[in-house]
N, C-alpha and C positions, 0 to 999 in steps of 0.2 A: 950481271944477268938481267934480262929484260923483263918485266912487268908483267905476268899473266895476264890477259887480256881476255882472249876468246873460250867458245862453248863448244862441245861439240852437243847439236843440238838436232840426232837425231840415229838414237842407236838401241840396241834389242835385247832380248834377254834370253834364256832358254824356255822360258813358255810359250814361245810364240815358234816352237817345236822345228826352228830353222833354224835357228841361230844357237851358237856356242860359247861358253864362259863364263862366268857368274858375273854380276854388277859390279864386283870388288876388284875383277880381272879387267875391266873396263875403265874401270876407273882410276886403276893402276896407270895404264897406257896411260890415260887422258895429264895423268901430272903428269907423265915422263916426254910428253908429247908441249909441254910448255903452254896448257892447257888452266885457264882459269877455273873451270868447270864442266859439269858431262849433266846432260838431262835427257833419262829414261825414256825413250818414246816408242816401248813395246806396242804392236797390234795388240788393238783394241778385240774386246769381246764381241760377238754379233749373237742377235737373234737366231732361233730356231738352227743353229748349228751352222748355220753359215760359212763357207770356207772354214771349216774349223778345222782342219789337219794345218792350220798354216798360222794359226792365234791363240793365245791364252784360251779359257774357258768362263763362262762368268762364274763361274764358282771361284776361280781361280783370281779375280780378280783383290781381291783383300789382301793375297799374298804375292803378290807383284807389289801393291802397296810395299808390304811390309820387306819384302827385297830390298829396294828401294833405300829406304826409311834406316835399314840395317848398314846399308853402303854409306850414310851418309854422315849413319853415326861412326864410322868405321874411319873415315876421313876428313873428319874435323879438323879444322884449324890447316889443313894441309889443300886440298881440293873442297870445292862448291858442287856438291851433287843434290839434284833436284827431278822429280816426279815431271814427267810430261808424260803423252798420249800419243800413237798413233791413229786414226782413228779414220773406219775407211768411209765411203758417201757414195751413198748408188740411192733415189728417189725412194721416198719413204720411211728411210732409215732414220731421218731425224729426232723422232719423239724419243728412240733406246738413245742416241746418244747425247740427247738432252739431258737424261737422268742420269747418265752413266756421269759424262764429265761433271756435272755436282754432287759425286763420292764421295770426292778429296780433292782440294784445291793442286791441281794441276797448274805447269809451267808453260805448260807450250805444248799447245794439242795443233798437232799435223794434220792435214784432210788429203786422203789420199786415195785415189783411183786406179783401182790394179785390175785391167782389163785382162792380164795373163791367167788370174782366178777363175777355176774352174765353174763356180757360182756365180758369177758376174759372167762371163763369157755364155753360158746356157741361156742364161738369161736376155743377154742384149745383143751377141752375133748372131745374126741371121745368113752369114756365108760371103758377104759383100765388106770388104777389108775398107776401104775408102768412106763406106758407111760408117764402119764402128771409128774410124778416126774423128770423123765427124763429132759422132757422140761421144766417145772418148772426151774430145774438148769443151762440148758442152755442159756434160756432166760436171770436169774441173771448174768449169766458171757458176754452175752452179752450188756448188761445192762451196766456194767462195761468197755467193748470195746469201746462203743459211747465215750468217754470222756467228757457223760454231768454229771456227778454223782459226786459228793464229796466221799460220802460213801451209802454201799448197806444195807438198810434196812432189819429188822427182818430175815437172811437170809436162814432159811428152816420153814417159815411160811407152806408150801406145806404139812407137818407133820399133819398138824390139820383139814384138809380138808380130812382124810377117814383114822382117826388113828388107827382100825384095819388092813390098808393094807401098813402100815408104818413100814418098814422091812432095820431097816439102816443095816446091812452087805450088804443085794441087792442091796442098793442104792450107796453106799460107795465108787465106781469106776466114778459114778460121776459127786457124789460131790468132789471127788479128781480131776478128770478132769477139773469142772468147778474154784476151786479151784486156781488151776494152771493158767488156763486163766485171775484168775482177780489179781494172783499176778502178773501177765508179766503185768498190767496196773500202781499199785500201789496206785489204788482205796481202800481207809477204808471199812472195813465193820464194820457191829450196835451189839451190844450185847441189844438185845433189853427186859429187862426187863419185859413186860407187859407179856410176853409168859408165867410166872408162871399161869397167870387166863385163859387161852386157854385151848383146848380138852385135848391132852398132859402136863402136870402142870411143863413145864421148861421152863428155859430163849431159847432164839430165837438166837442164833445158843445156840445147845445143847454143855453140856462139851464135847464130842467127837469132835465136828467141831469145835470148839475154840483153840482145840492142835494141829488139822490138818492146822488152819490157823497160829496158832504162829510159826509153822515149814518152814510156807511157808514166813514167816516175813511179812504179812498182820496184817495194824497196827487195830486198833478194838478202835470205840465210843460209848459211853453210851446213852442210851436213856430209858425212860420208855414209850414214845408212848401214853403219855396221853390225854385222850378225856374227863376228867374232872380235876379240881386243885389239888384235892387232891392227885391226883396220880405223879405230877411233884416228879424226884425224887427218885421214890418209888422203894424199893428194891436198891439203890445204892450201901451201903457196901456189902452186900453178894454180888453182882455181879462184884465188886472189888476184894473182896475177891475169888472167881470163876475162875476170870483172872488171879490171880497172880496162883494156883493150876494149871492151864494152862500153866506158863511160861513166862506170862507178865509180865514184872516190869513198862511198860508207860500206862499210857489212853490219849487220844484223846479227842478233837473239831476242829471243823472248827470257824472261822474269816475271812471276807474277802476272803474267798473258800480258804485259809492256811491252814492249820494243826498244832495246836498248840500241844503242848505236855507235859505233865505234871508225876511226879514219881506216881506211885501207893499208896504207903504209906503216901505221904501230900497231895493226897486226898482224901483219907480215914481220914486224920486229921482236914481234913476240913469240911468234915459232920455234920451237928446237928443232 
């Protein structure tokens, strides 16, 4: 039997009022899945109610800790479970999530830009699809800027939100631009699996942005983004397999907010 190797390193829980199963049913998968370990990256709490039909609650926040905490102890000795963040980034929000991520020492806090939120959407579409792609990207590379992010979540999620007027040659100067901005940080970005089930049916950056980022030597972590167990995981080898077709030979996790680093090929040999 092969060596446990990888994370799934970026999955939810039912507080975040979308997602299904308890931490212990995730975590389950994540061993049976040939999986080293699974770290929690529930949506974060926001200010003044913010998208809050879609997140925990800050009140709620000690007991996502303690979810967590309970899983972990639930699977000792058997699986590695650990507290991360997701954690969203729209201008000004920084000062709540500077406080917030010094709770509790967190794994691997996500920065993520979900233009399809109804609170972010009011806010920053003005009617012009091409515009908000725009800022869409700039946002992600500012995102990146803050120096609260480990790595950037699903990161042309913005594709799925009006996939008739999703024209990557138009867009392609910049997402090169934004690009560039988050390699001068050396913030990771997510290859985020779940993208195959979205409007568009490909992983979250597409294989074009995955070349543009291995050129840029932006290192790149796995996630499936799952909001039930059975999806811990899912899609792993193809999207290993994706990566190396890109020009990667490493994948990524966070520990400790490090960056651990692992070959491509042992683990893909670690897979069940």
């Amino acid at each position: 039997m092969s060596t446990p190797l990888l994370y799934e390193s970026h999955c939810h829980t039912p507080l975040c009022k979308h997602a299904h199963g308890e931490p212990v049913e995730y975590a389950a998968e994540a061993l049976a899945r040939g999986l080293k370990g699974i770290i929690f990256t529930c949506h974060c709490p926001l200010p003044d109610r913010i998208s809050h039909a879609v997140r925990m609650a800050p009140e709620q926040y000690d007991h996502y800790i303690e979810l967590v905490a309970a899983a972990r102890e639930h699977f000792t000795g058997r699986l590695d479970v650990r507290l991360g963040l997701e954690s969203d980034y729209y201008p000004g929000v920084e000062p709540w999530l500077e406080k917030l991520h010094a709770r509790a020492p967190l794994h691997h806090v996500l920065g993520s830009v979900h233009p399809q939120v109804p609170d972010y959407r009011a806010r920053f579409f003005h009617g012009n699809w091409f515009e908000y792609q725009q800022l869409y990207f700039d946002h992600l590379a500012r995102s990146a800027e803050t120096g609260l992010y480990d790595t950037l979540a699903h990161p042309d999620l913005i594709k799925n939100e009006s996939p008739t007027e999703w024209h990557f040659e138009r867009i392609l100067p910049f997402i090169e631009r934004a690009l560039d901005r988050i390699a001068a940080t050396g913030v990771a970005m997510e290859l985020n699996t779940s993208g195959a089930n979205k409007a568009i049916r490909e992983i979250n950056p597409s294989p074009s942005i995955l070349r543009l980022m291995h050129a840029r030597g932006i290192p790149v972590v796995l996630g499936a983004d799952a909001h039930r167990p059975t999806r811990v995981a899912d899609g792993y080898a193809n999207a290993l397999l994706t990566l190396q077709e890109a020009g990667y030979t490493e994948i990524n996790f966070f520990l400790d907010r490090r960056r651990q680093t692992i070959p491509i090929p042992a683990a893909l040999a670690s897979l069940r």
